[in-house]
GUDRENBA-387729 format. One record per residue (C-alpha): residue number from 1; residue in three letters; x, y, z. Coordinates in steps of 0.5 Angstrom, whole numbers, plus 500, padded with zeros to 3 digits. Each point is the difference from the previous one (the first is absolute). Layout:
<pts>
+-----+------+-----+-----+-----+
: pos : code :   X :   Y :   Z :
+-----+------+-----+-----+-----+
: NUM :  ALA :   X :   Y :   Z :
...
+-----+------+-----+-----+-----+
</pts>
This chain:
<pts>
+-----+------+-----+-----+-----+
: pos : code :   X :   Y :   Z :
+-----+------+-----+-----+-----+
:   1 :  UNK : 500 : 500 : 500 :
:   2 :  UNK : 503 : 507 : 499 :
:   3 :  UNK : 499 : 507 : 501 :
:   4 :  UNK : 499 : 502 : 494 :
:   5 :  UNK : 494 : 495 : 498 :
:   6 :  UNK : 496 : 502 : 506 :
:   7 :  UNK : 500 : 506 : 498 :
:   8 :  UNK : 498 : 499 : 493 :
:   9 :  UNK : 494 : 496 : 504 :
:  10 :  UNK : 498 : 505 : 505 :
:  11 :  UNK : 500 : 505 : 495 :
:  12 :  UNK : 495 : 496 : 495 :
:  13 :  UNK : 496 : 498 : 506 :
:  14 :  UNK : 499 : 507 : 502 :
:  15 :  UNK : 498 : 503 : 493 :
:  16 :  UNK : 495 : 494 : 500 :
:  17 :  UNK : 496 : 501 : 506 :
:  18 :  UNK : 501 : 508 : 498 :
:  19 :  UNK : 497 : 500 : 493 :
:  20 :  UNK : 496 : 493 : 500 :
:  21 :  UNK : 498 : 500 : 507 :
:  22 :  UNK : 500 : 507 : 501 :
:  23 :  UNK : 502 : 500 : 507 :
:  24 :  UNK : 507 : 504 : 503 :
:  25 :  UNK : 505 : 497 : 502 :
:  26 :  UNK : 504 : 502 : 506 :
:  27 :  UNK : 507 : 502 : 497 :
:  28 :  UNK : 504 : 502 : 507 :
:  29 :  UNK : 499 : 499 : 507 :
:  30 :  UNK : 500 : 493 : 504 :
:  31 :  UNK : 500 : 493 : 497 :
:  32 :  UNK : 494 : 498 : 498 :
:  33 :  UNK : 495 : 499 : 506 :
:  34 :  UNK : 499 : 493 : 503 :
:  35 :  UNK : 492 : 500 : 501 :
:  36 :  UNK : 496 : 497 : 495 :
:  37 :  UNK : 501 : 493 : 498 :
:  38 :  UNK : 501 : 499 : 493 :
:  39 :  UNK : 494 : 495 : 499 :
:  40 :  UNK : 500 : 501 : 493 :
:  41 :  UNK : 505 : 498 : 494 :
:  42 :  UNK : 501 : 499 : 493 :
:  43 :  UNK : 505 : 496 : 495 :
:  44 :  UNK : 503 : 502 : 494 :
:  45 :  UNK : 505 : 494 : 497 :
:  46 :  UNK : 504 : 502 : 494 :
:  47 :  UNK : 505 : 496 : 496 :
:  48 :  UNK : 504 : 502 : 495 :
:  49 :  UNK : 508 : 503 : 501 :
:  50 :  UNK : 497 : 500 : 507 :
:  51 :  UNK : 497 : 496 : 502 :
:  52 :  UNK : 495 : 500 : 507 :
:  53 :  UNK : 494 : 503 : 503 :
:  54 :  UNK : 498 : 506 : 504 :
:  55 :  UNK : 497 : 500 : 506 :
:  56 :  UNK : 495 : 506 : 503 :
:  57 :  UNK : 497 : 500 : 507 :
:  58 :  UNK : 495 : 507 : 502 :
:  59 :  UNK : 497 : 501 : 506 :
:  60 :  UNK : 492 : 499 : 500 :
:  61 :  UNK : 500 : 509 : 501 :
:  62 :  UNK : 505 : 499 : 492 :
:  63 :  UNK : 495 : 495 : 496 :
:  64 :  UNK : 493 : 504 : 502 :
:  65 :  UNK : 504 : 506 : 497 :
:  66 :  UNK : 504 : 498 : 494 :
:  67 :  UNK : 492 : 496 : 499 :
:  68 :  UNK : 497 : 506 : 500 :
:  69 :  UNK : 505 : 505 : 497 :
:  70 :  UNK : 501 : 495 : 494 :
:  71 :  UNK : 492 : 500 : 499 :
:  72 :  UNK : 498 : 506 : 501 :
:  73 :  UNK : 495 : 499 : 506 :
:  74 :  UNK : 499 : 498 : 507 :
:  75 :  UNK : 499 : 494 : 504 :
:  76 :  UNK : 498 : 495 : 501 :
:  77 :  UNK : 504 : 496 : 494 :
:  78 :  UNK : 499 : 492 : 499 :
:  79 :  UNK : 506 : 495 : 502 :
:  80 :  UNK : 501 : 499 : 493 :
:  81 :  UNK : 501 : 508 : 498 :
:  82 :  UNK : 504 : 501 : 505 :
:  83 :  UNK : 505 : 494 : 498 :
:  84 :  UNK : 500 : 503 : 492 :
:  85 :  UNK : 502 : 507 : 504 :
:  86 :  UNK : 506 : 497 : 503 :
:  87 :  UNK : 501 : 496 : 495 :
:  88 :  UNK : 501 : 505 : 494 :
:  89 :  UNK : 505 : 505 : 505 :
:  90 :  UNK : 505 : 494 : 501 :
:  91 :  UNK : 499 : 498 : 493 :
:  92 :  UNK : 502 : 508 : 498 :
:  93 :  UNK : 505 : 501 : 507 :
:  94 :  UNK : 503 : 492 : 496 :
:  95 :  UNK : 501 : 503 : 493 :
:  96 :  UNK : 503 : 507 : 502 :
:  97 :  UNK : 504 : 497 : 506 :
:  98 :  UNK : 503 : 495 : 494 :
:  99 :  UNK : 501 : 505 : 495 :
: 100 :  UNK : 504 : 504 : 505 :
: 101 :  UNK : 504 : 495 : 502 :
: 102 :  UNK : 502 : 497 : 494 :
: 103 :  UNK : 499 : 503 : 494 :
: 104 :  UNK : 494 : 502 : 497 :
: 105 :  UNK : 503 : 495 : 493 :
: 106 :  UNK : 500 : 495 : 505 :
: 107 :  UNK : 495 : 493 : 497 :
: 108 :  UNK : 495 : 500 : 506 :
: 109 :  UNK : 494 : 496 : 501 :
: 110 :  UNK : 495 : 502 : 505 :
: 111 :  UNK : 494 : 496 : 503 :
: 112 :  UNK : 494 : 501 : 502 :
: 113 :  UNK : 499 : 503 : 508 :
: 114 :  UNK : 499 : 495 : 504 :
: 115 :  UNK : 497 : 501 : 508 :
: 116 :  UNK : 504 : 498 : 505 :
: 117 :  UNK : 497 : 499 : 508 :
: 118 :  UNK : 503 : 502 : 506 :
: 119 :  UNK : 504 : 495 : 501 :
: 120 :  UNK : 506 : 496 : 497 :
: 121 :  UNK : 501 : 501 : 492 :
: 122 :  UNK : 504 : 497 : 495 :
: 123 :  UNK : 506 : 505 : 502 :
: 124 :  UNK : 505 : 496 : 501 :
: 125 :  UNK : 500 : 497 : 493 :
: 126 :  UNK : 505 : 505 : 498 :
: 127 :  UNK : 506 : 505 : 504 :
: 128 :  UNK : 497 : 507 : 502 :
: 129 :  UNK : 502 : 506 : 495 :
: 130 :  UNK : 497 : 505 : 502 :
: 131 :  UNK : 496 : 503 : 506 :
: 132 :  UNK : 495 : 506 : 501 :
: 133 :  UNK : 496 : 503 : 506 :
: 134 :  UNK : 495 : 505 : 499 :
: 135 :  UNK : 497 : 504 : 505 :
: 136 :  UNK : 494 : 502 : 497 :
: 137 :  UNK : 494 : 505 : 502 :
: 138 :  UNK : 496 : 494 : 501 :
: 139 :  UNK : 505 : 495 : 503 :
: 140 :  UNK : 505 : 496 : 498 :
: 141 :  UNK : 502 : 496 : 494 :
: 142 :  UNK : 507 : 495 : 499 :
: 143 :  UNK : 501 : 499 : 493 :
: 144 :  UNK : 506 : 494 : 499 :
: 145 :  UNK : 504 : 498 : 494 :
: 146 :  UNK : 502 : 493 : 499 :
: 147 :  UNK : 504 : 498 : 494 :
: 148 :  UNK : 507 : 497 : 498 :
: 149 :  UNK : 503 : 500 : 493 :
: 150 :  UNK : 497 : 495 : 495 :
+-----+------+-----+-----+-----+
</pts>
């Protein structure tokens, strides 16, 4: 893992949940609060000159947000439509982050989102990449890249 890749998906994370999500990022200050539990998640997979997936995590406060930015009205929104929003930030936050890290000549092939719960995912498939928190005005988000070279 280096510096330079956590950056790259930092800044990806963070223009996805600004412009997609419309939600702020806190930039400065403290590291990300510990309240909230990160109780719903996304994965993205990828193959290609990479290959490897991306896991998403929110807090409850993050996904009711992203939902009803992203679809431009209010609660209550159902399971399904919550998955889609998460689903389609990690798949944006996965294209970008990837782009960033290795080149946008890169050949990629990127899955459909899939959710993940709470608990234990597929992440010790392959070496951590990259890491990210965010601390978001509506909660927290930890964002994940594992990836080794095919």
């Amino acid at each position: 893992m280096s510096a330079h890749r956590d950056v790259v998906l930092r800044t990806a994370a963070t223009r996805a949940f600004e412009e997609l999500g419309l939600l702020c990022v806190r930039q400065e200050g403290p590291p990300p609060r510990v309240s909230g539990a990160l109780r719903a998640g996304a994965e993205v997979s990828f193959t290609g000159s990479l290959e490897g997936h991306l896991i998403l995590r929110v807090s409850r406060g993050v996904l009711d947000a992203i939902t009803a930015n992203m679809l431009g009205r209010e609660g209550p929104h159902s399971a399904s439509l919550r998955s889609d929003a998460l689903g389609e930030l990690a798949n944006v936050i996965c294209g970008s982050a990837l782009a960033g890290c290795v080149g946008p000549s890169a050949r990629l092939s990127l899955g459909p989102p899939a959710r993940i719960g709470a608990g234990r995912s597929t992440e010790e498939r392959r070496p951590l990449y990259a890491r990210a928190s965010l601390d978001l005005e509506a909660g927290r988000a930890d964002v994940r890249l594992y990836a080794m070279s095919a």
